[in-house]
N, CA and C atoms as an extended XYZ file, in Angstrom:
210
Properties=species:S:1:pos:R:3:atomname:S:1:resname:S:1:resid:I:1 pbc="F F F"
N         0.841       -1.173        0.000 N   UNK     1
C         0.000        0.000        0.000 CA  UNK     1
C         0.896        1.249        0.000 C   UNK     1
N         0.836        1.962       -0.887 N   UNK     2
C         1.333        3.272       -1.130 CA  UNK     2
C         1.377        4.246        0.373 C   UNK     2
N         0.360        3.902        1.457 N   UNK     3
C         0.427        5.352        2.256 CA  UNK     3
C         1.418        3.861        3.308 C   UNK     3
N         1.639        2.930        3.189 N   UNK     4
C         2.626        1.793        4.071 CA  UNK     4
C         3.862        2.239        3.907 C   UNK     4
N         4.318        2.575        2.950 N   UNK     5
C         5.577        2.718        2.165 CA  UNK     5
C         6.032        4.376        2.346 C   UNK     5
N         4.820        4.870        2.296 N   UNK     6
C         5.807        6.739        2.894 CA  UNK     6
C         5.678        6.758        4.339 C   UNK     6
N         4.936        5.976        4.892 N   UNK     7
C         5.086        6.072        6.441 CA  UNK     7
C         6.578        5.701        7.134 C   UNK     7
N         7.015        4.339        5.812 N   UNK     8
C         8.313        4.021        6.401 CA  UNK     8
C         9.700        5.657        6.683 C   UNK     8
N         9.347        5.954        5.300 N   UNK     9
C        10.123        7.122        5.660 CA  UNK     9
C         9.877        8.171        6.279 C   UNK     9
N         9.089        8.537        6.666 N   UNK    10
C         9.015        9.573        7.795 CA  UNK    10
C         9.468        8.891        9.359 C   UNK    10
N         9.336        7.565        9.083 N   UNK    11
C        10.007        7.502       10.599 CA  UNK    11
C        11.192        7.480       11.134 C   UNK    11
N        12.269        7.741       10.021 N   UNK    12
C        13.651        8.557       10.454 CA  UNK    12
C        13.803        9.816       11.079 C   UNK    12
N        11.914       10.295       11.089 N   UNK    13
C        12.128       12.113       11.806 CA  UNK    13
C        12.829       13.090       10.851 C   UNK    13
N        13.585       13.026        9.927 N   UNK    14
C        14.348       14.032        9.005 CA  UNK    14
C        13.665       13.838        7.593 C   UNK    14
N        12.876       14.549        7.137 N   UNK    15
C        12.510       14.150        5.748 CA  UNK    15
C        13.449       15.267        4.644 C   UNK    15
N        13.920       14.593        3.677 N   UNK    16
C        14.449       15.687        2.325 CA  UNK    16
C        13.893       15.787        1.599 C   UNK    16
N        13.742       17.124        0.921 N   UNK    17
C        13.099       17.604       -0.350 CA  UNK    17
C        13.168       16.433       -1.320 C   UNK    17
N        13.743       15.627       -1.368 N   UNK    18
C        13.649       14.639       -2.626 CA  UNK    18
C        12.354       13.641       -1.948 C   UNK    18
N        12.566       13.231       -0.746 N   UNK    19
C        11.438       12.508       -0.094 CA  UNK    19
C        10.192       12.954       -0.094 C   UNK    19
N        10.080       14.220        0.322 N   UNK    20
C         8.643       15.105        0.567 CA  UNK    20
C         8.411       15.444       -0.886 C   UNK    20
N         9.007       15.193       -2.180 N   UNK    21
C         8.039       15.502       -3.076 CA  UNK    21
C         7.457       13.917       -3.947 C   UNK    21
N         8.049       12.854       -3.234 N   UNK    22
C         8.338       11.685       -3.865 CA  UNK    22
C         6.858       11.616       -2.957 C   UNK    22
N         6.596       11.950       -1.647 N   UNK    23
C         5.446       11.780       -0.802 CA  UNK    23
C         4.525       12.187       -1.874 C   UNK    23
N         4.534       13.297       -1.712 N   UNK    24
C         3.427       14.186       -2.651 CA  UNK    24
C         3.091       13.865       -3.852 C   UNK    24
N         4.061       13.041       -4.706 N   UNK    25
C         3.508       12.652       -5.909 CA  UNK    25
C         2.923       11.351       -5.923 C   UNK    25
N         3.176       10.119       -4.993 N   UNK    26
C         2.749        9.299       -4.958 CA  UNK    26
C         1.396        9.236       -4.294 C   UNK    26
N         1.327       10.283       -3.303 N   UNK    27
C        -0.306       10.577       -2.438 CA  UNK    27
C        -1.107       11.034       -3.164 C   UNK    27
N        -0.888       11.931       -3.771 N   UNK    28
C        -1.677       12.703       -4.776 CA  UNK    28
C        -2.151       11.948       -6.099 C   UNK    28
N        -1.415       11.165       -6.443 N   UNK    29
C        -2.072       10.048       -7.650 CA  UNK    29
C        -2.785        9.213       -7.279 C   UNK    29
N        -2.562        9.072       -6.030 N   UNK    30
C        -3.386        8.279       -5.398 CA  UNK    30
C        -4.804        8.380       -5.232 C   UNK    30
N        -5.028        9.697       -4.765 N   UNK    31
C        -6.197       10.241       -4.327 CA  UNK    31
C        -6.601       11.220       -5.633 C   UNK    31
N        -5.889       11.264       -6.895 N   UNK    32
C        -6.493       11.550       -8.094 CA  UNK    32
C        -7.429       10.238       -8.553 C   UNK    32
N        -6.282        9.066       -8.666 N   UNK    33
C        -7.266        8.102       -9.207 CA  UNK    33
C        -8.638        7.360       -8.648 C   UNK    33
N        -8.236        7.552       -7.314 N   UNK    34
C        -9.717        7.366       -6.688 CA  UNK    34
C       -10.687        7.647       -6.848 C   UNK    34
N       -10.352        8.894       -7.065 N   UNK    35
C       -11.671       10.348       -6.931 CA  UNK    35
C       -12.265       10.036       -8.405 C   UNK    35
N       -12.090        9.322       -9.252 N   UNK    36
C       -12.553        9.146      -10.199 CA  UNK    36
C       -13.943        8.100      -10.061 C   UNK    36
N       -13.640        7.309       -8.833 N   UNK    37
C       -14.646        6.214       -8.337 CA  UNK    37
C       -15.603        6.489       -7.042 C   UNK    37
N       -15.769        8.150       -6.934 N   UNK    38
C       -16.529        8.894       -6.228 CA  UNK    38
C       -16.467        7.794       -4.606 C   UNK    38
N       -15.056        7.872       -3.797 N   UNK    39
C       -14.959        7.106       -2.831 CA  UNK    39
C       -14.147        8.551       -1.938 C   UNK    39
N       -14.654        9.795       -1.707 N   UNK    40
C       -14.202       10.462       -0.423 CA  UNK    40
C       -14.200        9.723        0.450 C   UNK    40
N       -15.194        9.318        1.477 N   UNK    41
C       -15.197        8.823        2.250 CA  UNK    41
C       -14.525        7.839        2.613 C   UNK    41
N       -14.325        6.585        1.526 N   UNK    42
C       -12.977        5.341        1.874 CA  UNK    42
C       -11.667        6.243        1.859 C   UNK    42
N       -11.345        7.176        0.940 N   UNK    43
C       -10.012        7.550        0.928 CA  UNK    43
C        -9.794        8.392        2.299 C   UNK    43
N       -10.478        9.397        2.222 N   UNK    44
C       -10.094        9.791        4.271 CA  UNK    44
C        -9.948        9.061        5.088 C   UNK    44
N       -11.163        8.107        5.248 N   UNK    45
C       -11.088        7.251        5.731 CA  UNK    45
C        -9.632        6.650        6.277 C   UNK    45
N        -8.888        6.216        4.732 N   UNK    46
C        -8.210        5.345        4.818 CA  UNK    46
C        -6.670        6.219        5.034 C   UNK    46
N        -6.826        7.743        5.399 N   UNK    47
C        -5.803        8.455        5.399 CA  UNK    47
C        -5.611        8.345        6.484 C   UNK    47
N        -7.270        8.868        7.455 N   UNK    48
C        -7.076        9.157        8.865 CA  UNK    48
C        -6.425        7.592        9.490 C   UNK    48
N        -6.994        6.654        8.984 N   UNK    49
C        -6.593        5.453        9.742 CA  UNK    49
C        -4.969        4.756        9.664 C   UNK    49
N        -4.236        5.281        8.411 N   UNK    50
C        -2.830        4.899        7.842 CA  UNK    50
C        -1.950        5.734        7.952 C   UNK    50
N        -2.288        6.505        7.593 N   UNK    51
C        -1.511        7.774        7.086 CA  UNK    51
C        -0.546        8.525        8.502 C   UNK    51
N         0.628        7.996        8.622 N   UNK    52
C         1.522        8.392        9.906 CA  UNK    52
C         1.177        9.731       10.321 C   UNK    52
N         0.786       10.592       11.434 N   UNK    53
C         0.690       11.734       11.770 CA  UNK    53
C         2.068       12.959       11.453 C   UNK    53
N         3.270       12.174       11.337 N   UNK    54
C         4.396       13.133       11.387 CA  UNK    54
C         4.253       13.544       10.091 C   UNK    54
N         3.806       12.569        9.342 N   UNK    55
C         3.545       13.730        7.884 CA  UNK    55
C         3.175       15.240        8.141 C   UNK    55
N         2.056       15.243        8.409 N   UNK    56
C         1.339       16.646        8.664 CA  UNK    56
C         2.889       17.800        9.309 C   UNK    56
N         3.918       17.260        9.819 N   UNK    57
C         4.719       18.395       10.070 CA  UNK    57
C         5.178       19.054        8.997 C   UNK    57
N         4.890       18.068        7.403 N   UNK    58
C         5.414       18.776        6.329 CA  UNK    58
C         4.615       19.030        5.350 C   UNK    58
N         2.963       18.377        5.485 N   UNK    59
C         2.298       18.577        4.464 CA  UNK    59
C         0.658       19.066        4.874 C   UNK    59
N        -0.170       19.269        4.336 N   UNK    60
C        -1.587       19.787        4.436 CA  UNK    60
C        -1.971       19.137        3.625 C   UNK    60
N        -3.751       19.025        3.674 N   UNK    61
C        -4.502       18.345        2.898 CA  UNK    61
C        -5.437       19.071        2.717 C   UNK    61
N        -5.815       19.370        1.516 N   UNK    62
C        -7.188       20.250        1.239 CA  UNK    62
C        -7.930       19.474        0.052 C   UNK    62
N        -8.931       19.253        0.516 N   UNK    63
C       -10.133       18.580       -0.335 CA  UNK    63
C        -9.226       17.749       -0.567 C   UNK    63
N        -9.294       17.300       -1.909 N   UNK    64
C        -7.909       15.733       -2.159 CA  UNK    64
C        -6.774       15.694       -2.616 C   UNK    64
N        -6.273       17.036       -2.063 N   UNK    65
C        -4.740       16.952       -2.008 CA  UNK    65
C        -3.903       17.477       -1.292 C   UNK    65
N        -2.594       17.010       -1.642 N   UNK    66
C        -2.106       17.458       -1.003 CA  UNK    66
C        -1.021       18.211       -0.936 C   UNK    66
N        -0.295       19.416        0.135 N   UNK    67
C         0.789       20.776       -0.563 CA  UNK    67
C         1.597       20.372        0.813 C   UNK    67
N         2.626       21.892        0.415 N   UNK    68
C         3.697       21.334        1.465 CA  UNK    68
C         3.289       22.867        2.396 C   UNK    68
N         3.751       22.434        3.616 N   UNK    69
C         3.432       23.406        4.517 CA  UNK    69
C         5.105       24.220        4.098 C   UNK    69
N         4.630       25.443        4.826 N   UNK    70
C         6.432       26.034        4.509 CA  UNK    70
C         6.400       26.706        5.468 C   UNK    70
């Protein structure tokens, strides 16, 4: 699972610009191709329940995507 695999890296605590956009492009296709199968609800869902919290020190989510905080 795609949000299994960026969780691994945020748990070094140090993320790099090459990581945080590798996040962002893989989350974001993610939740492009979904949205095509009118599933908001599974995909939050499945953010709030997977999706490591330390992300949020580097990113935001608005409607279904997602930017980098700065």
């Amino acid at each position: 699972m795609a949000i299994q695999k960026q969780n691994k890296v945020v748990e070094n605590n140090f993320i790099q610009l090459e990581q945080l956009n590798q996040f962002l492009s893989s989350m974001n296709s993610y939740l492009g191709i979904m949205k095509h199968y009118k599933t908001y609800r599974l995909r939050m869902g499945m953010l709030l329940k997977y999706l490591n919290p330390q992300w949020l020190k580097y990113v935001y989510l608005v409607g279904d995507k997602f930017g980098v905080k700065k």
